[in-house]
C-alpha positions in Angstrom: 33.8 39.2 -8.7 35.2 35.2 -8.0 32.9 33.3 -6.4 35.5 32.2 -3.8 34.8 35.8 -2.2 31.3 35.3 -2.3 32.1 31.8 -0.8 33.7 33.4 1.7 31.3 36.0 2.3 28.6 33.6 2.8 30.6 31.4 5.1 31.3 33.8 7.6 28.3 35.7 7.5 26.7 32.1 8.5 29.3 31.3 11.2 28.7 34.7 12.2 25.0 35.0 12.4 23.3 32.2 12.1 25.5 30.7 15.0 24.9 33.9 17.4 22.0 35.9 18.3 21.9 39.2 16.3 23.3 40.9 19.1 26.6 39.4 19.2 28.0 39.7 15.2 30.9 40.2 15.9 31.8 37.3 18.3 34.8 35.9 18.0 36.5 38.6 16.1 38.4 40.0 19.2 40.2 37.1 19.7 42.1 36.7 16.5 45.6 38.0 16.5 46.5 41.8 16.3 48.4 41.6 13.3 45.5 40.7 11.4 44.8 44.0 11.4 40.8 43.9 11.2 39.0 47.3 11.2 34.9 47.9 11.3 33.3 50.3 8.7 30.2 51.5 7.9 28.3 52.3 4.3 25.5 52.7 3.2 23.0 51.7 -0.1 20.2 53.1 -1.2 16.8 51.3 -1.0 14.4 52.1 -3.9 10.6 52.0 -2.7 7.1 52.3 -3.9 3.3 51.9 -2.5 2.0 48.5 -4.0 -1.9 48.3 -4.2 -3.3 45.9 -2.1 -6.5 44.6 -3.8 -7.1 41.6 -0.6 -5.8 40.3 1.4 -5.5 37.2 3.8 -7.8 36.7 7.0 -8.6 33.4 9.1 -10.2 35.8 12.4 -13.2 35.3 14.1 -13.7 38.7 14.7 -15.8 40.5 11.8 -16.2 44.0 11.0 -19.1 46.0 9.9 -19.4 49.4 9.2 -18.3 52.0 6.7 -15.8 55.1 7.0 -14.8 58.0 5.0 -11.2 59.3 5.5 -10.5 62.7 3.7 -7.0 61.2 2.1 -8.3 57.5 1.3 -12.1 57.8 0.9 -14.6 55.6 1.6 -14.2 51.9 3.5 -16.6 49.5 4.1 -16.7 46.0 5.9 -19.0 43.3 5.8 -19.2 40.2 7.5 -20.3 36.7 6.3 -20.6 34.1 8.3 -22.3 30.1 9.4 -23.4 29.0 12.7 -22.0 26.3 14.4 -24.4 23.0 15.5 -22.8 20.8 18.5 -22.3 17.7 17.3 -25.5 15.7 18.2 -27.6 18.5 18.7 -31.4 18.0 20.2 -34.0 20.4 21.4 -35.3 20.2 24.6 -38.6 18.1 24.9 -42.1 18.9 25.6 -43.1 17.9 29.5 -44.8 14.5 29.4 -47.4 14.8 32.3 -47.5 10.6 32.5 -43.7 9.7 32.2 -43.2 13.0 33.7 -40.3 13.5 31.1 -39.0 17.0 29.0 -39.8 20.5 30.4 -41.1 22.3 28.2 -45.1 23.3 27.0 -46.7 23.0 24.5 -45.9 26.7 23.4 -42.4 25.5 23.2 -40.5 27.9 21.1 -41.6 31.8 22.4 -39.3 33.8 20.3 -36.5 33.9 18.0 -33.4 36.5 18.0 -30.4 37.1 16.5 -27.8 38.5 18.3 -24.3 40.2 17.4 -22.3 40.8 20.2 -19.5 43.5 20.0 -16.5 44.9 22.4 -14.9 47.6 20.2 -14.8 49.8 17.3 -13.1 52.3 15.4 -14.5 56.0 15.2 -17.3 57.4 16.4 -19.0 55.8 19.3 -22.2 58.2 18.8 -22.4 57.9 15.2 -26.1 57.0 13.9 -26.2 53.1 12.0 -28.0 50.7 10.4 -27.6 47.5 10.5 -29.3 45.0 8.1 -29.2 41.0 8.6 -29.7 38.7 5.3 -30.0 35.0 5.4 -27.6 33.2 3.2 -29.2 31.0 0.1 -25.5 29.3 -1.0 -23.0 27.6 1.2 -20.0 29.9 2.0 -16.3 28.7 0.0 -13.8 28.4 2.5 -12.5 31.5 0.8 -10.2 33.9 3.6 -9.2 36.6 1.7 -11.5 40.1 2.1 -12.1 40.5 -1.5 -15.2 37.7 -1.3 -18.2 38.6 -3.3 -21.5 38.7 -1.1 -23.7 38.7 -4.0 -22.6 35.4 -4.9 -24.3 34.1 -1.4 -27.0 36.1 -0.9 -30.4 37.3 -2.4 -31.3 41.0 -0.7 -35.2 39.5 -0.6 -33.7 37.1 2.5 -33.7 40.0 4.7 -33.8 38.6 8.3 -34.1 42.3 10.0 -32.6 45.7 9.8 -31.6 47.4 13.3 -30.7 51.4 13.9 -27.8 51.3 16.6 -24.7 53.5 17.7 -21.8 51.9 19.2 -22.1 52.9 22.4 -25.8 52.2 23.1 -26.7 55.6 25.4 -30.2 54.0 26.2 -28.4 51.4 28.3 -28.0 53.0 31.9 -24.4 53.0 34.1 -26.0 50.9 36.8 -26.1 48.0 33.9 -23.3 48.6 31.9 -20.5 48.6 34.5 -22.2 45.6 36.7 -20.7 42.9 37.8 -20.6 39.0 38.8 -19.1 37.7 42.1 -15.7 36.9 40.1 -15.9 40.7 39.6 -16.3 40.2 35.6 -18.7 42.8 33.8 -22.4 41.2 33.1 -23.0 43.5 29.9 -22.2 42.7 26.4 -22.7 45.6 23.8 -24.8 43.8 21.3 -27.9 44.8 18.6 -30.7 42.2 18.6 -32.8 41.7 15.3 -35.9 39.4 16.2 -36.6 36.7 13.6 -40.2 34.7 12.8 -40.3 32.6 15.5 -42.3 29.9 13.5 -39.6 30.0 10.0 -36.7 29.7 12.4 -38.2 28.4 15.7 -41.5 26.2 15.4 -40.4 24.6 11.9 -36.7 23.3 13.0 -38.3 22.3 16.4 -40.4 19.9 13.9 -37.4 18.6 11.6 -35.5 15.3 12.0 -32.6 14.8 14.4 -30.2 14.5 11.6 -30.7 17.7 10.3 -28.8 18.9 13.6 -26.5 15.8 13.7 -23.6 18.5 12.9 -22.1 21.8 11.8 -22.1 20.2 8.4 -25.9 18.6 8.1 -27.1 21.7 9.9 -25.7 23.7 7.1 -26.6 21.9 4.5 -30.4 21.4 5.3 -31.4 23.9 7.8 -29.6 27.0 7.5 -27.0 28.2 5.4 -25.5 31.8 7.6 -25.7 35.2 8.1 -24.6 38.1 6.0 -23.7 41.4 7.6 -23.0 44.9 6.0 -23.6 48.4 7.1 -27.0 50.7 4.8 -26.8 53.7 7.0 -24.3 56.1 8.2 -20.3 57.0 7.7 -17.8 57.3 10.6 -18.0 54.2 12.5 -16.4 50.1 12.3 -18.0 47.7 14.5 -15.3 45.0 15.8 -17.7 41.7 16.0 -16.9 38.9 18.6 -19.7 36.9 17.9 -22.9 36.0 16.3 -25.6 34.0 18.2 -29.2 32.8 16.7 -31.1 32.3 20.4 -34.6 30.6 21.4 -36.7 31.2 24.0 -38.3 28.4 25.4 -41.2 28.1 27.2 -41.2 25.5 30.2 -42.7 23.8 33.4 -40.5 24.6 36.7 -40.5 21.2 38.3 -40.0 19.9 41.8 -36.3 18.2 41.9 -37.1 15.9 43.6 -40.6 14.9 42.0 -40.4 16.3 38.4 -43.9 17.8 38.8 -44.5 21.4 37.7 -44.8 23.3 41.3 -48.6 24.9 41.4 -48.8 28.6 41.5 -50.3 30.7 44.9 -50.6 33.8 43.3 -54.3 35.4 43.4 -56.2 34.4 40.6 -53.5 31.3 39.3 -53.9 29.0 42.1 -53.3 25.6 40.9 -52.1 26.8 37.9 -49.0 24.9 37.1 -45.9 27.4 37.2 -44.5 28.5 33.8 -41.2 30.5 32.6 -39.0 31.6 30.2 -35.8 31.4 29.0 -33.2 32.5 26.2 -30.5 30.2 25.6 -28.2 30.1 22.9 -28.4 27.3 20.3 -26.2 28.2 17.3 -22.9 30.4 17.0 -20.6 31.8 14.9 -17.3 29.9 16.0 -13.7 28.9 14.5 -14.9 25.3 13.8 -17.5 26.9 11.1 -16.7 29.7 8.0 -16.1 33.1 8.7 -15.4 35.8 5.9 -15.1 39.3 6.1 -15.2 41.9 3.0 -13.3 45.2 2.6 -14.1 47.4 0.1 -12.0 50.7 -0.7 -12.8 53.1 -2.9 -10.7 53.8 -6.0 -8.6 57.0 -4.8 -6.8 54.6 -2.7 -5.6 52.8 -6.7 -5.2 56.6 -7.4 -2.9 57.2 -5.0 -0.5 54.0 -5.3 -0.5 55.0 -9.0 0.4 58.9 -8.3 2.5 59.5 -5.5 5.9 59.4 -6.7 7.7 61.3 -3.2 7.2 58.7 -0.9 4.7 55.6 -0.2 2.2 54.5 2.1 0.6 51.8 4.2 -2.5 51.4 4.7 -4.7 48.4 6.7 -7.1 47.1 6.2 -6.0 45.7 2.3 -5.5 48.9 1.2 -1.7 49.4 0.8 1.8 48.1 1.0 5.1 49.4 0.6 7.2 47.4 -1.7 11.0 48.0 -1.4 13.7 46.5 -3.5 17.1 45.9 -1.5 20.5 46.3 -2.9 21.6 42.6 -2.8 23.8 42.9 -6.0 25.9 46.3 -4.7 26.4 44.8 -1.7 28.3 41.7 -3.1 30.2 43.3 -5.3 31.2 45.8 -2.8 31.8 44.1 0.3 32.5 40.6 -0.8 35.4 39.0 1.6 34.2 41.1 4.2 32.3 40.1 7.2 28.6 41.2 7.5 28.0 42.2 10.9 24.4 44.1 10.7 22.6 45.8 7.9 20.0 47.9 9.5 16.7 49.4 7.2 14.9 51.9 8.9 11.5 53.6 7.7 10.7 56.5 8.5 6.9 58.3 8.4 5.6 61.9 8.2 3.9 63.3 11.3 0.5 64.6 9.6 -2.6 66.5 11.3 -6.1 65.3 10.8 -8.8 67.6 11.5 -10.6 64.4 12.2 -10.7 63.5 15.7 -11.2 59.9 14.6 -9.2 59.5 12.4 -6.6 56.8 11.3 -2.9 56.4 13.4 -0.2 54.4 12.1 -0.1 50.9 12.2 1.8 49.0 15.7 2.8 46.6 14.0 4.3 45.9 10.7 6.0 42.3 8.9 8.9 42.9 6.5 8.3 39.9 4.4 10.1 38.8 0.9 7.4 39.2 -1.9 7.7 35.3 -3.1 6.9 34.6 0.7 3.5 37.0 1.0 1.3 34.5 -0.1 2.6 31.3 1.7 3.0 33.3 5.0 -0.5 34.1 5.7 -2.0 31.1 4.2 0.3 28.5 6.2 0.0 30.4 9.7 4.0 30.9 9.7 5.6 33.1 12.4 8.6 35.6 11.4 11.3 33.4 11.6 14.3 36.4 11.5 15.7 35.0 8.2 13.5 35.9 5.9 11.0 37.5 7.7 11.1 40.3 10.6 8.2 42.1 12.7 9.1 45.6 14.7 6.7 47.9 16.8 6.1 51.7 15.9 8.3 54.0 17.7 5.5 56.7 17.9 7.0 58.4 20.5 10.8 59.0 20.2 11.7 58.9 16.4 8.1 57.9 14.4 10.3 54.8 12.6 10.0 51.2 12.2 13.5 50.4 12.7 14.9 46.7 11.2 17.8 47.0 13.5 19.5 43.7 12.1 18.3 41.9 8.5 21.7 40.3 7.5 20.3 37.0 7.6 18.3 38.2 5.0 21.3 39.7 2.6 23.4 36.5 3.1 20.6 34.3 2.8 19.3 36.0 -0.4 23.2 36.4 -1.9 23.2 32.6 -1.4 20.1 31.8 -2.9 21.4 33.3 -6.0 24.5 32.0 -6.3 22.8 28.4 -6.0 20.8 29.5 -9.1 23.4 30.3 -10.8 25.4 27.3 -10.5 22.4 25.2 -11.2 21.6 27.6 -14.4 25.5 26.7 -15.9 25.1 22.9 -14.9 22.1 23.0 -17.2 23.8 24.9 -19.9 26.2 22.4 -19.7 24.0 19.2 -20.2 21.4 21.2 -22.8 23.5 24.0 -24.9 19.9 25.7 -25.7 19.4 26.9 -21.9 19.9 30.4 -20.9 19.8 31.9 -17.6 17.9 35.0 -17.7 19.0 37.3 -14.8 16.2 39.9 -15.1 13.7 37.5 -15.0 15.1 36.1 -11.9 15.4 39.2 -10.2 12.2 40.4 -10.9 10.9 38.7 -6.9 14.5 38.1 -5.5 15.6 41.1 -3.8 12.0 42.8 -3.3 9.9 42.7 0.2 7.1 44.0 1.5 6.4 46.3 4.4 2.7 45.2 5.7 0.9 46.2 8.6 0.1 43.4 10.5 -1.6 42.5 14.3 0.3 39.9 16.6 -1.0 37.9 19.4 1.0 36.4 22.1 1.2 34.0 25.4 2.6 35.4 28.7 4.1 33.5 31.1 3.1 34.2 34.5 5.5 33.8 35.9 8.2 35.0 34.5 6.4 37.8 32.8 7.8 36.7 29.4 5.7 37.0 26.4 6.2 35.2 23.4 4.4 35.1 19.7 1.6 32.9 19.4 -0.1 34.2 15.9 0.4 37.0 13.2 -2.1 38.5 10.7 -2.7 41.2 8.5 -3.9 44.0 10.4 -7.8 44.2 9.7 -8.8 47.7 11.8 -8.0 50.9 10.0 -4.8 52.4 9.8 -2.0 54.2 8.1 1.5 55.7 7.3 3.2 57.9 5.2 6.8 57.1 4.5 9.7 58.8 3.7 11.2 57.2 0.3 9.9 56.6 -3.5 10.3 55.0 -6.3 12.9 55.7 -9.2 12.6 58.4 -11.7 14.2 58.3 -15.1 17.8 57.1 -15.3 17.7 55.3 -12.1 17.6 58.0 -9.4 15.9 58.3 -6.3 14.7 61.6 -5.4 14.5 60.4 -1.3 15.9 57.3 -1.2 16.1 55.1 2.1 19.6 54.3 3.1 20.5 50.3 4.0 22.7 50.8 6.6 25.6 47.7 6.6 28.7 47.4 9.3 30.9 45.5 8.2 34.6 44.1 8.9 37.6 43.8 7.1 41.2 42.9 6.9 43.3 45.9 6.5 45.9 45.9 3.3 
């Protein structure tokens, strides 16, 4: 093929789409003369796919997850969560009352009690499913390491247990009167959480007693007082806790004092009259937060290796860091079939299987999912990028009229791609040029080029309220449990698909 077509290809697919939205391909078109005699077609390519293992992957959340579940197809998950606390910059505790400069508030008991406490919204599975918690204190400073295949052990001895606490997600102990109350803003009061109660002289009396610079900061705090938490499921199979938060609390013990004279008021009931008055209070001191390191670790069992290697009829994906489907897209057929013609969509739809779980809770598909160039997966994640419809595209699940995530326009991608290679080229031949021992080794090239990735992912967006209009704010890889089976495969021998996916491409053309 002369690289004038391909010239020519890639000039009006970029007049055509990266000047327009992808809605309006074709504009311009109708206003050329008749005679020109331009006609629209339609063809199609096949797509060769295949399920990619997916050993980690990235995850900068706050949210962790705990738990363990055991899906008949997959096996066995589990999820643990590591995590430091946070110290406000500047931290002091309150003082003790002086009675003569009638300064501080509290007694001399100070510190009353200790807790930790991990507060919850949601989960996946079975609310009513008996768990057990168990609580370790770190012994090494966390790496800032995001991706879920961290290795606890490395940051934790199992003697540092801080507590272990039975629980089901839905606590049935707490009544309806409590868990649907409400402030005057009409917010609810309750918080599903589990409580695990810590020495109160290790972790309460003892850093009362240590210098101010110890809690100067996040990073002193770490460093000399307390290293984390580390979270993981011992007991029971069916249920994921979703984690908002992780707060180490005090109680303090103190004086109420008059306002106005900062003197404890004196007690009137019988039998503590003249006693000065005395409470309590929890309050929350340190917190698991986005200024400090958060890590989360998923753990699948080895069917879901079995599987990627195994199934050769379709593919899968699976979240969390479970599975991918990899597909390889028909750049080369497509230039030497439709070069001189004008791209005008090339639409790549994947389609999955319904299936029937005798599992009431068990996994759906995916909302979400990114398609995403292979050489890209790494970057994407790491550098907080947003699809940018070049090279990368997001679409919703169409659960309810076809079960398909539908890529209704990636021709940006093909001309993009078709482009990038014919730059390599060129550059490959001036080289050859200038040092007659350099070769330009296609395969090799090839080997990232033209495959992407099809990875479940969750997205978070801004509304405006006025207008109503929403618009992305963040994308991740989807972290709650989840999965598809897709229609497709990989090759068999001599380069045929047995279900391949069909790359749909409209096109235009001059008529001869």
């Amino acid at each position: 093929m002369k690289v004038k077509y391909l010239g020519a290809l890639l000039l009006t697919a970029t007049l055509t789409f990266f000047g327009c939205d992808d809605n309006t391909g074709t504009l311009g078109i109708g206003m050329l003369p008749g005679s020109d005699g331009i006609s629209a077609h339609t063809t199609t390519f096949n797509v060769v796919t295949r399920s990619v293992f997916a050993d980690s992957v990235f995850a900068k959340t706050s949210t962790g997850y705990v738990g363990r579940f055991t899906d008949s197809k997959f096996g066995s998950y589990e999820a643990s969560f590591l995590t430091e606390l946070n110290c406000r910059d500047g931290f002091k505790f309150p003082e003790e009352y002086d009675f003569e400069k009638k300064t501080g508030r509290l007694t001399k008991n100070r510190i009353t009690g200790v807790r930790l406490r991990v507060y919850y919204s949601s989960w996946f599975g079975d609310s009513l499913n008996a768990c057990r918690m168990s609580a370790y204190e770190l012994s090494e400073k966390l790496d800032r390491n995001r991706y879920t295949n961290i290795d606890p052990a490395k940051y934790y001895k199992p003697t540092d247990l801080l507590g272990r606490r039975a629980y089901t997600a839905y606590d049935t102990s707490v009544t309806d009167e409590e868990r649907y109350a409400t402030d005057s803003n009409g917010d609810l009061t309750y918080y599903p959480h589990i409580d695990f109660t810590l020495d109160k002289e290790k972790y309460g009396i003892e850093w009362y007693n240590k210098p101010a610079t110890d809690f100067a900061n996040s990073e002193t705090f770490i460093e000399n007082v307390f290293r984390g938490i580390y979270l993981k499921s011992d007991y029971g199979d069916g249920t994921i806790l979703y984690i908002d938060r992780v707060d180490l609390q005090m109680q303090y013990e103190f004086y109420v004092l008059n306002d106005t004279t900062n003197i404890p008021y004196k007690r009137k009931q019988e039998g503590h009259v003249g006693e000065d008055s005395i409470a309590q209070t929890w309050m929350t001191e340190f917190a698991s937060t986005k200024e400090v390191i958060q890590a989360n670790r998923f753990e699948n069992s080895k069917k879901v290796e079995d599987i990627v290697k195994n199934e050769n009829e379709w593919t899968y994906i699976k979240s969390p860091a479970g599975i991918f489907t990899e597909a390889v897209l028909p750049y080369d057929d497509i230039y030497k079939e439709l070069a001189g013609d004008t791209l005008n969509a090339v639409k790549l739809t994947f389609t999955n299987y319904n299936e029937k779980s005798d599992n009431e809770f068990s996994m759906s598909a995916p909302r979400y999912v990114l398609l995403l160039r292979k050489m890209e997966f790494k970057s994407f994640f790491e550098e907080n990028k947003l699809p940018d419809n070049l090279t990368s595209f997001t679409v919703e699940h169409n659960s309810v009229a076809t079960n398909q995530y539908t890529f209704s326009n990636i021709a940006r991608l093909v001309t993009t791609c078709i482009k990038e290679k014919d730059a390599a080229k060129k550059k490959a031949k001036e080289e050859a040029d200038a040092d007659p021992t350099a070769t330009w080794n296609e395969e090799e090239w090839e080997k990232d080029w033209s495959t992407v990735y099809l990875i479940p992912v969750s997205i978070t967006y801004d509304q405006n309220s006025s207008t109503g209009q929403k618009t992305m704010t963040g994308i991740q890889n989807d972290l709650q449990p989840g999965y598809a089976k897709l229609k497709g495969g990989p090759a068999e021998e001599g380069g045929k698909v047995k279900n391949p996916l069909q790359l749909e491409v409209t096109y235009t053309t001059f008529n001869k």
